[in-house]
N, C-alpha and C positions, 0 to 999 in steps of 0.2 A: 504493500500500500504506500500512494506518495505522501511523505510528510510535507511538512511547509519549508523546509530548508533546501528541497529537492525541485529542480527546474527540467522542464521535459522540451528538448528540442527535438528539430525532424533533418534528416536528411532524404532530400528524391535524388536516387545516385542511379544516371545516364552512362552505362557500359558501355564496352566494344563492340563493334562486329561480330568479335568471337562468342559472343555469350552463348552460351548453346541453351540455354532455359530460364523462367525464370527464378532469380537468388542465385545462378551458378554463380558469381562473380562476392557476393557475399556468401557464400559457403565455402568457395574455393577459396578464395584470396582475402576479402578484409575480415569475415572470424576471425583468422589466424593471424593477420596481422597485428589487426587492436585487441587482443588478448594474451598476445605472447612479445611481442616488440616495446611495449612498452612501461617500463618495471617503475616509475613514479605514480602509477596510476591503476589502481582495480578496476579492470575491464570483463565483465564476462556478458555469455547471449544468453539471452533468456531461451526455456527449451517454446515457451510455446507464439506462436504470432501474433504478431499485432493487427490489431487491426482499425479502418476508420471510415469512412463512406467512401464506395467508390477501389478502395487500395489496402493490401496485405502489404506486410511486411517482419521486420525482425526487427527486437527492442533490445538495447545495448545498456546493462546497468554500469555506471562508470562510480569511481566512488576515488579522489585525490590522496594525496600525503596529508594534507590538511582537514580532511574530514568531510570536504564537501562535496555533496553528492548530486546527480544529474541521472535522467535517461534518456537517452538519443534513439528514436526510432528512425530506422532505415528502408525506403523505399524502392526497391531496386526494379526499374520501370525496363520490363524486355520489348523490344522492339523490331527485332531479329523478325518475327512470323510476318510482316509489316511486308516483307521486303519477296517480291518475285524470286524465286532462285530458278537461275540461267540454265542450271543442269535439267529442271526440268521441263524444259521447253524441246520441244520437235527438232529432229539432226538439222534440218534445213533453218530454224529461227537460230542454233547453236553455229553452225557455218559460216553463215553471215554476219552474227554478231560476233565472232572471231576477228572477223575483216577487219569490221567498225572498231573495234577495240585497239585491235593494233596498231592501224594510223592515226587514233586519238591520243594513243602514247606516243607514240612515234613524233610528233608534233607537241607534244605539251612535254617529250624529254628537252627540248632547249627553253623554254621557260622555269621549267622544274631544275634544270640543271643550274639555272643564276642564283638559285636559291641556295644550294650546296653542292657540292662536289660528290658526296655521299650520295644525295637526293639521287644525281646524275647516274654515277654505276648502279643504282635500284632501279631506276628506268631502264635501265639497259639488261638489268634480270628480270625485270618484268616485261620485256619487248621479248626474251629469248621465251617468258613462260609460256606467254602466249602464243610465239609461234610452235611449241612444243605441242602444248594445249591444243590448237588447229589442225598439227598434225594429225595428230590421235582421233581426232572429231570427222576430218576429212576421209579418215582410213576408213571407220566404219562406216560413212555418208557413202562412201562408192564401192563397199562392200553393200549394202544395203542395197543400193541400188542393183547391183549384179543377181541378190538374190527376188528385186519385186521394182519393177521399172516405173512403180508410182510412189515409193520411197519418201518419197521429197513433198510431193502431196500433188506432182503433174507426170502426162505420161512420158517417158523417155522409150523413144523408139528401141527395140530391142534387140540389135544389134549393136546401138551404142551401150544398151545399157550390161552386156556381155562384156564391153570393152573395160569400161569404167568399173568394174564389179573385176575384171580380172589385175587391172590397176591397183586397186582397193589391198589386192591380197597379196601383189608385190610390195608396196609398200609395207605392208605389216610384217611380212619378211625378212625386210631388210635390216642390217646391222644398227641403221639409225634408229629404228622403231626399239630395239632394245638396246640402246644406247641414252635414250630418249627417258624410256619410263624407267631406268636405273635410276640417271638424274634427277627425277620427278618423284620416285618413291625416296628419296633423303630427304627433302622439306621437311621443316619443323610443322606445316601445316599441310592437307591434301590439297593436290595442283586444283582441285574443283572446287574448293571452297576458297583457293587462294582468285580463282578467276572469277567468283561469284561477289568477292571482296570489290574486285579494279571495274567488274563491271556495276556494282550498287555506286561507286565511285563515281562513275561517268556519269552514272543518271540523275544522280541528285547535283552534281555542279553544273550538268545542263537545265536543272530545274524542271524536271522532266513530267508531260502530264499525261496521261491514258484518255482513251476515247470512252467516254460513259462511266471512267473508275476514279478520274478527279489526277489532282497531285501527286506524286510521291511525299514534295516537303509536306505538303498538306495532313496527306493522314499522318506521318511521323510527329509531326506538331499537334494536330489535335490529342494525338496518346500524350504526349508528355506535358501538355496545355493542361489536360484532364486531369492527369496526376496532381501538377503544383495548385489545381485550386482546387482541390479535394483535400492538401494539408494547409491551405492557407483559411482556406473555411474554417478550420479547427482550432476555437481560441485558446487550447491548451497548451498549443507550442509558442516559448518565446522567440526559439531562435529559427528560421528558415533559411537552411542551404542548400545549392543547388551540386553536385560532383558531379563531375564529368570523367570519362576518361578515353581516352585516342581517341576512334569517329564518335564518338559519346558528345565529344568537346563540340563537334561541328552541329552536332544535332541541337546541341543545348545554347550553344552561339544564336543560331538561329532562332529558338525560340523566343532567350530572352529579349535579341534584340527589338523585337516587335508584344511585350508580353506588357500585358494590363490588367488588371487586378484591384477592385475595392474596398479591397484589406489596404493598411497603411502600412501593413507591416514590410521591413525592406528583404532583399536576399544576399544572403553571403552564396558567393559563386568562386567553385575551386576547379581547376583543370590539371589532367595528368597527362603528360606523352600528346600532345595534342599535334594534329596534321594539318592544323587551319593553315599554316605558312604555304603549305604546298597545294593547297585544294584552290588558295587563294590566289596563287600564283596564275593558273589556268581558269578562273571565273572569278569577274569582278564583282558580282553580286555578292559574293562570300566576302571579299575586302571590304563592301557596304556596310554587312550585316557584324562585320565587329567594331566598327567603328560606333555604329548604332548602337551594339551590346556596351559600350563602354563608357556611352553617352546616358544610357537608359536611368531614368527614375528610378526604377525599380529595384537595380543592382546597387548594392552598400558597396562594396568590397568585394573585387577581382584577384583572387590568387594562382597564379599561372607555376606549374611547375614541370621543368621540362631535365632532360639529360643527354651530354653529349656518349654516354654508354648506350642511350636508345637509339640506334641509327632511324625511329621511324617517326621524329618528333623535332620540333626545334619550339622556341620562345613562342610565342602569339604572337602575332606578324602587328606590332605596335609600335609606332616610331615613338622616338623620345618627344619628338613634336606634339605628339597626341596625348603622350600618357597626362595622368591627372594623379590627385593623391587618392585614388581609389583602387589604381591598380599596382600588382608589385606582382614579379617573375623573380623565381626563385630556380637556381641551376644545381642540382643536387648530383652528387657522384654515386652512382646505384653500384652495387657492390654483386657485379657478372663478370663473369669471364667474357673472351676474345669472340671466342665462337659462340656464346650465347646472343652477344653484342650481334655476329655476323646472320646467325637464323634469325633474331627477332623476338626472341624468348627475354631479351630483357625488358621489353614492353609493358610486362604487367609488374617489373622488381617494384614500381611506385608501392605497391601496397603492402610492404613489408620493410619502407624507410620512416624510422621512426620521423623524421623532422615531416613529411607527408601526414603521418598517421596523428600525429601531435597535434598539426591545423587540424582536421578533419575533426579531431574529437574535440580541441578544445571550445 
């Protein structure tokens, strides 16, 4: 039960890409960080959830060296089902959007590349994934073919389609095609969910909208619109923050920047690992939308925390010109190896640095 000395905040914490469900990201990663990293502070999770209109959650009893005691409830909003996934679309929508994808990197690696040098050789393993990725696409598209000449979803005369169907199963024969998926099975991540990543990428910087289904930023914002005024409704919380973490950061950028609310109450907003520099680099709208995020009413306090260990992050793309006393980037040394640094596993080390974990709960 709360006593009167005890203050009840909320966190809505906006994940990666990678989230595979909802809370994976608070079961996997912040449990074990604000319970175990940090030895000033009694941290534990309550076993059972929270709950409030609208939003589940998991409630964090914190209790200081001084005696003072807090419970921070955690929102962890998935987003992930939101999103078309590429692999399950038709060989022939998979073909083609191979194309598109590849000259969209192809052309946004010299943009991306002014941004860093690093940025630059990751476009250039992302230009190889994808044509790896096409390869393998293309094999079974005219394997497919060979075996049903409407395949594709038109008819293909059947003589061609004997030729291209015999194509099909050279290629897959050949020393490249297992030279290829050797390469491709060492990813720290599956080449299918890495290509489902560059292409959620493409769609939402080109602000992408469906015929009859609306926005993409659209429904992504209304989930996370819905979330932050379902706890800002809620007069028991004094303090409301917003976490983000890698595409989390872009998603949450965008909301705030445009976000309204007749609560007075302000928001503290923290970012981990964020890609805005490079998202922003290839679409102006994004450069808009954090300028606006930084102007906003509604934001107290911007805590930007970034590491040159993450090769998949830099600072918030905020010139000294802009900044104001609201915002502060913090450059923390994550504590990964060479080759964690190089696959991209050091992405999520934020959530096991104390001086991260410290904002976050204090």
């Amino acid at each position: 039960m709360q006593t009167d000395k005890e203050t009840q905040e909320v966190i809505i914490f906006i994940p990666a890409f990678t989230s595979k469900e909802k809370d994976y990201y608070i079961n996997h990663y912040l449990a074990i960080g604000l319970t175990n990293r940090l030895e000033n502070q009694r941290i534990y999770l309550e076993a059972e959830e929270v709950k409030i209109s609208g939003q589940t959650g998991r409630r964090f009893s914190c209790e200081d060296t001084d005696g003072m005691k807090k419970t921070v409830d955690i929102y962890e909003i998935y987003w992930k089902d939101l999103i078309d996934d590429l692999n399950d679309k038709s060989i022939r929508e998979k073909v083609f959007r191979g194309i598109y994808l590849f000259f969209y990197w192809f052309f946004a690696l010299f943009k991306i590349g002014k941004v860093s040098k690093i940025f630059f050789l990751q476009i250039l393993i992302i230009l190889f994934l994808i044509i790896a990725w096409e390869y393998s696409t293309l094999t079974i598209a005219l394997t497919a073919i060979g075996n049903d000449p409407n395949a594709l979803g038109f008819n293909v005369p059947k003589d061609i389609a004997d030729t291209l169907g015999n194509l099909g199963k050279t290629f897959g024969s050949w020393p490249i095609w297992l030279i290829t998926s050797a390469l491709l099975s060492i990813l720290p991540i599956p080449a299918n969910s890495l290509i489902n990543l560059l292409d959620f990428m493409v769609r939402y910087a080109e602000d992408e909208t469906q015929k009859e289904l609306g926005g993409l930023r659209d429904k992504l914002r209304h989930r996370l619109a819905s979330a932050l005024n379902d706890t800002l409704n809620e007069t028991k919380y004094k303090k409301i923050t917003v976490l983000a973490h890698s595409l989390g950061t872009v998603l949450a950028t965008d909301l705030l920047a445009d976000y309204k609310h007749s609560s007075l109450k302000k928001i503290n907003f923290i970012t981990l690992g964020s890609p805005l520099k490079t998202l922003a680099s290839i679409s102006d709208w994004i450069s808009e939308e954090v300028v606006k995020c930084l102007n906003s009413e509604s934001v107290e306090k911007w805590h930007d925390f970034y590491s040159d260990q993450d090769w998949l992050c830099t600072k918030v793309p905020i010139s000294p010109a802009m900044e104001n006393n609201k915002f502060k980037a913090t450059s923390i040394s994550l504590k990964v190896s060479l080759i964690k640094q190089i696959t991209g596993e050091s992405h999520d080390a934020y959530f096991f640095d104390k001086t991260v974990l410290q904002k976050i709960i204090e």
